[in-house]
Every structure is written in C-alpha cells, then in structure tokens.
LUMNUBA-967691 format. One line per 5 residues: number of its first residue (from 1); for each residue x, y, z of N, C-alpha, C. Coordinates in steps of 0.001 Angstrom, whole numbers. Example, Ala and Ser with C-alpha at 12.3 -4.5 7.8 and 13.67 -1.06 7.14 Angstrom:
REM LUMNUBA-967691
1 = 13190 -5690 7800 12300 -4500 7800 13200 -3300 7800; 12850 -2250 7080 13670 -1060 7140 12900 30 7870;
END
This chain:
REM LUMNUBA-967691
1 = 11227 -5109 15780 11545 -4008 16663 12933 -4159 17252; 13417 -3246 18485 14906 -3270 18693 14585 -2599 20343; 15389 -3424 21128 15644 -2666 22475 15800 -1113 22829; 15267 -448 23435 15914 826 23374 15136 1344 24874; 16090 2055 25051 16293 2442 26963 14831 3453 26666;
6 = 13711 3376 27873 13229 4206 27759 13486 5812 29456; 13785 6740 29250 14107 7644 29915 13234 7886 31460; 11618 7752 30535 11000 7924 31427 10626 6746 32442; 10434 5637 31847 10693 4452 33329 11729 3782 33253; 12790 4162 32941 14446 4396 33062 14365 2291 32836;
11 = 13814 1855 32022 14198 505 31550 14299 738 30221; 14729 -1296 29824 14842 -710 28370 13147 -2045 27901; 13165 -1280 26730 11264 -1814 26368 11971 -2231 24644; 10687 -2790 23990 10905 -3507 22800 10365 -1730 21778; 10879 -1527 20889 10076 -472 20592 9571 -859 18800;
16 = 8285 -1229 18913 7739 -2073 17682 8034 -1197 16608; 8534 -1765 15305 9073 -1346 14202 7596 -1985 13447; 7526 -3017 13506 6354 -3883 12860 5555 -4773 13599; 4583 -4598 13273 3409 -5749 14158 2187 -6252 12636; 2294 -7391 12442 1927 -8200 11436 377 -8500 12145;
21 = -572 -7939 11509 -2176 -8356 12362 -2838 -9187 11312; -3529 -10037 12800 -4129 -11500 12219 -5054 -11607 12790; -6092 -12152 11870 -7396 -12400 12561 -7754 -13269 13013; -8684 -12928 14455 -8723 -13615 15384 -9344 -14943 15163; -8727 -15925 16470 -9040 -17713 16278 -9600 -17989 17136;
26 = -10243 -17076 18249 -11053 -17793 19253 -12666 -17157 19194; -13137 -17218 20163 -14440 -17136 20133 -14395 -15426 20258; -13612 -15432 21354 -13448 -14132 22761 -12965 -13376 21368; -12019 -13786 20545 -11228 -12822 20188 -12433 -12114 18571; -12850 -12852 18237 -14170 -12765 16808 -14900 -12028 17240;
31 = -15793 -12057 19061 -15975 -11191 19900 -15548 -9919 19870; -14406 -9931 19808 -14230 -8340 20659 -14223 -7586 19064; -13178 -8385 17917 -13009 -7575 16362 -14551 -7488 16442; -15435 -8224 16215 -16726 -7364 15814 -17364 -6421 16295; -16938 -6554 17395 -17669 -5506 18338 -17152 -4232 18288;
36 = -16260 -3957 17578 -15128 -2923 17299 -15433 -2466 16043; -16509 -2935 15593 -17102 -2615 14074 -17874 -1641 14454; -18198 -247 13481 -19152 557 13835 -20246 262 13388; -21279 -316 13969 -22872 -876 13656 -23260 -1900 14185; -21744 -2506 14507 -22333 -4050 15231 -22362 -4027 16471;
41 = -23461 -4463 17224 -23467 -4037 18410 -23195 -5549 19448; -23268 -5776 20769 -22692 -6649 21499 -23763 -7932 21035; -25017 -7873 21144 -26047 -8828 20355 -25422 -9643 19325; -25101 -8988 18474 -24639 -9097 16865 -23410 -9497 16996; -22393 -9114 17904 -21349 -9351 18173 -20857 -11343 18423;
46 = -22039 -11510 19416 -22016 -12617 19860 -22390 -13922 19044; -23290 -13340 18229 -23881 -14006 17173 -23048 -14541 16541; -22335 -13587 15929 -21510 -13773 15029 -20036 -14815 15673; -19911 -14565 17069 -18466 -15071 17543 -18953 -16203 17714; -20340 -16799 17806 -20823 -17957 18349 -21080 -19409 16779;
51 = -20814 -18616 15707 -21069 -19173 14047 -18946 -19179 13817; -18470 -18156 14341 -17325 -18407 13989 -16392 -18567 15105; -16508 -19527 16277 -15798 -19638 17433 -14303 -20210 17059; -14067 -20324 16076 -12622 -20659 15432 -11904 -19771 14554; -12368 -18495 14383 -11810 -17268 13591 -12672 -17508 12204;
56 = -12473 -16843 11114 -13026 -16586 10240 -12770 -17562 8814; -11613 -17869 8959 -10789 -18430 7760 -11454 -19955 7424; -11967 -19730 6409 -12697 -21434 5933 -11954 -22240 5748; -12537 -23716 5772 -11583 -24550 5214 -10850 -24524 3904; -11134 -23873 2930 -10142 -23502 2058 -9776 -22534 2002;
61 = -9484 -21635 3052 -8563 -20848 3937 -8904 -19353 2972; -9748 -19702 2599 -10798 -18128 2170 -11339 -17632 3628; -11657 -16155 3113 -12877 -15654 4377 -14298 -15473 3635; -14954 -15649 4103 -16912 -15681 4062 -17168 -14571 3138; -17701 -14553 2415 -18134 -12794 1633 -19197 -12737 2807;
66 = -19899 -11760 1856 -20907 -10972 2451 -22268 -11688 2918; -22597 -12334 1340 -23728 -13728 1388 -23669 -14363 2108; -22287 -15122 2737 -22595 -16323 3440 -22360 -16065 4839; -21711 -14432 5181 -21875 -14161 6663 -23303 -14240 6702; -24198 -13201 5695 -25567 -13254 6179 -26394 -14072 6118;
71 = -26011 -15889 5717 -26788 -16854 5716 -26208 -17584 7065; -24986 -17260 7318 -24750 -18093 8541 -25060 -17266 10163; -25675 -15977 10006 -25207 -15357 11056 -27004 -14830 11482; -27272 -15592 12249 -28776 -14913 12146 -29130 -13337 12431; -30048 -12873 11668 -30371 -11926 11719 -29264 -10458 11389;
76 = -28205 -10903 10622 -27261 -10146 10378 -27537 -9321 8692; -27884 -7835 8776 -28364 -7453 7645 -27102 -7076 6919; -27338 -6822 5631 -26357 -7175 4332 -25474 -5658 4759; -25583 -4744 5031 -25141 -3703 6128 -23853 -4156 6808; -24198 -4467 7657 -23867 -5115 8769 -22590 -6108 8353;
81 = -23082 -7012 7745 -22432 -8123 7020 -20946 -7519 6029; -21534 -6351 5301 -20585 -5625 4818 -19572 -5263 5408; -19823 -4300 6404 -18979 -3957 7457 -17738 -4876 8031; -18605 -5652 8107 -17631 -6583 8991 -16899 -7516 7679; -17376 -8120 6462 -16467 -8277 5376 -15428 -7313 4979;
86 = -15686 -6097 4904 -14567 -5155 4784 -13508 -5290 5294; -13776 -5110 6796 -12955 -4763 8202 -12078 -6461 7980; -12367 -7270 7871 -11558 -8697 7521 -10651 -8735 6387; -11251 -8066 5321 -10135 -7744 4361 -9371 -7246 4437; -9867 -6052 4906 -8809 -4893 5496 -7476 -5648 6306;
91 = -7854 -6294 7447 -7056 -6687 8472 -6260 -7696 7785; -6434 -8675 7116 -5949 -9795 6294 -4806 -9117 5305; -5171 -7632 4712 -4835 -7433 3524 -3513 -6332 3850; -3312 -5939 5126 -2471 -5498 5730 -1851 -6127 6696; -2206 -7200 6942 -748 -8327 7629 -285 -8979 6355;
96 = -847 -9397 5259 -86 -9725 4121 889 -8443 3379; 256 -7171 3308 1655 -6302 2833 2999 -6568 3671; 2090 -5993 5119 3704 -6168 6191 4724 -7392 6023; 3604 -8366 5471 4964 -9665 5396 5520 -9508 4003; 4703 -9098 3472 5869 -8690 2030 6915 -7361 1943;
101 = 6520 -6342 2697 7171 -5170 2914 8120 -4740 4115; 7780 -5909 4868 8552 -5594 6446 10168 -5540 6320; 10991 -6669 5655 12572 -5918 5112 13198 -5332 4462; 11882 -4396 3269 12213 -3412 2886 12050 -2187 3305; 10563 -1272 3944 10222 8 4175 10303 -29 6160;
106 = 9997 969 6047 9966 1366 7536 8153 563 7867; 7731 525 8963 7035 99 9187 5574 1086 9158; 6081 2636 9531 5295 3808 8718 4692 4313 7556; 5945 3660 6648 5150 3320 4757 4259 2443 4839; 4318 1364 5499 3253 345 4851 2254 831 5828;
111 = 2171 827 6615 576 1810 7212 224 2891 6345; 954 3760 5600 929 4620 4741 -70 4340 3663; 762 3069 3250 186 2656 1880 -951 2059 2312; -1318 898 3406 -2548 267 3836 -3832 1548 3898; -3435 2436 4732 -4289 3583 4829 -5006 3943 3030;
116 = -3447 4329 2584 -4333 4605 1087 -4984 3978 -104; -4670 2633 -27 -5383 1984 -618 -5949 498 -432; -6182 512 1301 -7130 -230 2253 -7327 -2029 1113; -8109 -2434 648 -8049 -3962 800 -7220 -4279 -964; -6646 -3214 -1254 -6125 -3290 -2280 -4885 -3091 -2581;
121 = -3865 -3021 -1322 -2881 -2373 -1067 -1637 -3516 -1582; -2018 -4722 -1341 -1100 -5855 -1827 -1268 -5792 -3567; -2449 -5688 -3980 -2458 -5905 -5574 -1629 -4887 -6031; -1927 -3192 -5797 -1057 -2598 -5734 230 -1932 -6242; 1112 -2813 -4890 2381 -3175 -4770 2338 -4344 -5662;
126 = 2203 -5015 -5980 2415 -6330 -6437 2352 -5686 -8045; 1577 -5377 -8510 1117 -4824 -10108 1773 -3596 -10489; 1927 -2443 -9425 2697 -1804 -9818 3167 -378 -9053; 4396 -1663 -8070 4954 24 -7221 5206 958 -7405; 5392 1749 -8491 5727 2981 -9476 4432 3691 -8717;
131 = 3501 3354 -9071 1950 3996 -8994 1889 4775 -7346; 2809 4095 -6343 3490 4450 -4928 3490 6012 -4845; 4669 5932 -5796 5475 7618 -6200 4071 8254 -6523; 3676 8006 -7892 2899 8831 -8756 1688 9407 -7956; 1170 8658 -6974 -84 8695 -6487 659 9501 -4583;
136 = 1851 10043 -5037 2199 10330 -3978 2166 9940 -2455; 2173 9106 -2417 2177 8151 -1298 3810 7862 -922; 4689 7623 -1560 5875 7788 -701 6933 8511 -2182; 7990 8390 -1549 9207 9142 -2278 9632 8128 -3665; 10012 8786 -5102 10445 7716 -6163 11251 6292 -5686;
141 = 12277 6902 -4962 13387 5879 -4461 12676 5105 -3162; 12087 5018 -2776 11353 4432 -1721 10256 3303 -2844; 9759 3900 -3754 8885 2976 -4562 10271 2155 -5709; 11418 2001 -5957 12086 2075 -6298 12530 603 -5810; 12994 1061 -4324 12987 128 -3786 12364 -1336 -3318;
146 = 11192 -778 -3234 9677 -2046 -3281 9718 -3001 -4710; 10055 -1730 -6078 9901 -2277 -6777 11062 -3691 -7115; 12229 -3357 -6723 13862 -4031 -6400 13093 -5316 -5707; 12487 -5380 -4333 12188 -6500 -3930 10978 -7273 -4622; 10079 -6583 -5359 9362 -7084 -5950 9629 -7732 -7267;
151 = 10583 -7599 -7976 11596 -8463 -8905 11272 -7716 -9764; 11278 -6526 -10179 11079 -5582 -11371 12620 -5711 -11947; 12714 -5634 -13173 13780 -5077 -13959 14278 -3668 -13856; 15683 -3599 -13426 15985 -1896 -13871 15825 -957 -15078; 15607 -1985 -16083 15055 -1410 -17585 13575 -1471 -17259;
156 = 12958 -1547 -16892 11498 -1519 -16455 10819 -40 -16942; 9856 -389 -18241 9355 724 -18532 8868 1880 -17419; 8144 1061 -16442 7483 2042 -15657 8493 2472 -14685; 9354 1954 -14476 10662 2432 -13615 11115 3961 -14105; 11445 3498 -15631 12028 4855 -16114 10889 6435 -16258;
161 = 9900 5803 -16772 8669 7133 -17058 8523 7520 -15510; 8519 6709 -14457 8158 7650 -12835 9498 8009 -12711; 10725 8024 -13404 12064 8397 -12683 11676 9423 -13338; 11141 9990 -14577 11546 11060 -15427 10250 11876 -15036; 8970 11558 -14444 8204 12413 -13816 8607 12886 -12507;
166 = 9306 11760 -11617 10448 12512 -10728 11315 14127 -10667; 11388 13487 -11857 12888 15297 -12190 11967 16345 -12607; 10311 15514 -13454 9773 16806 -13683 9477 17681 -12568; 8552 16735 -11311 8430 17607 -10325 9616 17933 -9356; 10255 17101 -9648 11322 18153 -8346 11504 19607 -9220;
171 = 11421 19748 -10350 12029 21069 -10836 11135 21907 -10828; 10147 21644 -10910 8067 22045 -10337 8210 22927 -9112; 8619 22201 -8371 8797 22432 -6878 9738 23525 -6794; 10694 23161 -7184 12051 24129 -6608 11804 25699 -8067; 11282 25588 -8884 10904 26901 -9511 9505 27530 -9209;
176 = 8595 26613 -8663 7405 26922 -8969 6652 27002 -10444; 7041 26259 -10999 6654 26546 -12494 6016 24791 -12865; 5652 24890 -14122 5112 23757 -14453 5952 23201 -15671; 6614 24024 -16100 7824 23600 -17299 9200 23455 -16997; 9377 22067 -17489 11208 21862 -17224 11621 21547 -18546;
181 = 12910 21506 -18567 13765 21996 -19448 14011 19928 -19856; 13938 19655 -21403 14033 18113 -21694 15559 17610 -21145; 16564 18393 -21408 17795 18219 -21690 18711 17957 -20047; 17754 18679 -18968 17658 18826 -17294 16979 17274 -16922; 15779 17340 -17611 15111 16181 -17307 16028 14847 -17446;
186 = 15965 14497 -18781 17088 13572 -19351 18425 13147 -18041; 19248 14428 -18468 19619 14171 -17531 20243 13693 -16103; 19214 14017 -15624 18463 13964 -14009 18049 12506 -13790; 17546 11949 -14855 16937 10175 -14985 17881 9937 -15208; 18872 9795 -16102 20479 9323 -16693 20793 8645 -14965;
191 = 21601 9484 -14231 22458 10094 -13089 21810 9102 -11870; 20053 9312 -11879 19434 8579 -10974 19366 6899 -11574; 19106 6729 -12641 19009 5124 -12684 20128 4264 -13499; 21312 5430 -13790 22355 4298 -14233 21955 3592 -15349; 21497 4198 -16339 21113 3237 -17497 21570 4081 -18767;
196 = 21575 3667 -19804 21921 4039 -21341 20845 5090 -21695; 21579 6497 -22143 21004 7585 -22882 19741 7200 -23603; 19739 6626 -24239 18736 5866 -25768 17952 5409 -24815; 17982 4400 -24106 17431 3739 -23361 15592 4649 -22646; 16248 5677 -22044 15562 6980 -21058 14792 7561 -22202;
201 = 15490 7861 -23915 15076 9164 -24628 14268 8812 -24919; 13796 7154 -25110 12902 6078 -26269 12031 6479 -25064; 11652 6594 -23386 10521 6331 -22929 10377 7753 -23139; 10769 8897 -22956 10595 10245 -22757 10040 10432 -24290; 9978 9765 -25069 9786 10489 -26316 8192 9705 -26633;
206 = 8522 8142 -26129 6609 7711 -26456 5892 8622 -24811; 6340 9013 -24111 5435 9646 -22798 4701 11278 -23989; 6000 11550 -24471 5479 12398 -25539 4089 12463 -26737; 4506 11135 -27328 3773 10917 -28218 2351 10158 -27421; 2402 9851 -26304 1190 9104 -25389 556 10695 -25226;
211 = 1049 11622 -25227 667 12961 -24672 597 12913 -23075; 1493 12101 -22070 1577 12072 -20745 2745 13436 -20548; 3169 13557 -21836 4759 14888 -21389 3768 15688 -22694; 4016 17093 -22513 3615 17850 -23583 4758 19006 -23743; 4783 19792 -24877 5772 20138 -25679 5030 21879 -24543;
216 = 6489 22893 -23931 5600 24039 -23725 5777 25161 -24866; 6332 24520 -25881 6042 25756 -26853 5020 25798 -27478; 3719 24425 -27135 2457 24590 -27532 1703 25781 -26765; 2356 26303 -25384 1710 26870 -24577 2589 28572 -24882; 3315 28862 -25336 4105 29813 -25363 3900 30683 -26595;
END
C-alpha cells in the first residue's frame, strides 16, 4: 500500500493495495475462521479450535482433508468438515496467488481471479495465464503480463492464438458482427506482439485446421 491524505479525517492513512491472508495460529483465531463458516456453529466452532489450538497446518505443512478433520474433531459431520476444508483452501490458495501476483497486477485482479476460480486459482495462473483473457476475467495484455512473470516465452503458442482471438473480438465488438477480416486479424497480432509474419500465420492457420477459427464463406 502507499500513504495518502485522507480528506475526511484530514490525516494521512496506509491505503491497502494488497493484504496477503493467512491462516490462523492461535486457538482464538481457528475460533473465530470457523465460526465464520456457514453451518458451523459456536459448539463446533470450539471443538474444532480446541483439536487445532496451533492453526491448521500439519507437520508436513499440509492442511487436514476432510477425513481427518472428521476423525479428529468430534462429532463434526462430513458437511461440516467440507465446509470448513474448502474455506482453508480457499484462504491458503489466495494468499499464495497474492504472493505470486502482488508485483505484477493491481491488487483488484487477483481478487478477480481468486473469486473466479476459488482453490484453483494458483494452478491456473501457473498452467496457463492465457486462459485469464479467454475466460474473460481480465484484459489480453494484463494476462500477457502474468504470463511475462510467469516465465512464458514470447513465441509461446498460447501467447499468440489468445493475441489473435484478441483482434478477433475487439473487431466483434466495435462492428457488432461475428466475422473479421484474416488479413486485419494478422495484422493486429503482428503490431501487438512484435514477432515474425510466418511465425503468427503457422498458429492462425493450425487454429484453422483445429476448427477453433472457421472460414465465413462456409457461412455465406
């Protein structure tokens, strides 16, 4: 985050860019996350903070599945147990994006992306930021970027096929139509990724033959 004057109680305050969440290490704190679960109630709550009064993380720095919350946690049904396995992944699996994403995106994308694809959001990014764009979740050049810190190649097949579905829809958009012109497309990828003609035509032409691009004089 960064200092910044606030107007209305005329000081200046921290104004959080990123906050990295970790699951809790005390009793109080296992306490309150469960209790913040929808199903688990203060009973269940305690139970559970009283089996894990040191946070969740095992000695081989795994968390508990489902089975062994409900063998260690009395009276905790497989329900229940779920819930609260989720909600740990979840929380685990979005302080690990933020530490991989925090000096590249705004701190709004990666809530973005956590939101949309919740305990899976690191594999992802990690396997394949392209899928970012495609699945519309943020802008090409924004997944572009992830992909840059994630050590992708600029020749990167999947780099080039989402640059060139890029130009399809921006031209989607701005005609309203569903057909763009190859030679616009081309292009449009050229200009955006700085790479060799041949290079772009070879993916545009197997997206073709994959049948992911189709010809519209089949439709005409």
């Amino acid at each position: 985050g960064e200092w910044r004057y606030d107007q209305k109680h005329r000081k200046y305050a921290v104004a959080v860019e990123y906050a990295i969440p970790q699951l809790p290490t005390t009793e109080n704190g296992v306490y309150r996350f469960s209790r913040a679960i929808p199903g688990i109630g203060e009973t269940t709550a305690r139970r559970i903070a009283s089996k894990y009064k040191k946070g969740f993380l095992l000695p081989n720095g795994e968390c508990p599945d489902v089975d062994r919350l409900m063998a260690t946690v009395k009276g905790l049904r497989e329900c229940k147990a779920s819930s609260l396995y989720t909600a740990i992944r979840k929380l685990n699996s979005t302080g690990e994006l933020t530490r991989v994403l925090k000096n590249c995106v705004p701190g709004q994308t990666i809530r973005n992306i956590a939101a949309r694809y919740g305990t899976t959001s690191v594999e992802v990014v990690a396997n394949d930021p392209y899928r970012l764009y495609l699945d519309r979740v943020v802008q090409f050049q924004t997944a572009d970027e992830i992909a840059t810190q994630m050590g992708y190649s600029p020749t990167e097949s999947k780099r080039i096929r989402a640059c060139i579905i890029s130009q399809i829809r921006q031209r989607k958009e701005r005609r309203a139509a569903i057909i763009a012109e190859k030679e616009l497309v081309l292009n449009g990828s050229i200009q955006m990724l700085n790479l060799p003609e041949q290079l772009i035509s070879d993916e545009f032409n197997a997206m073709f033959k994959e049948r992911q691009l189709v010809s519209a004089g089949k439709y005409c």
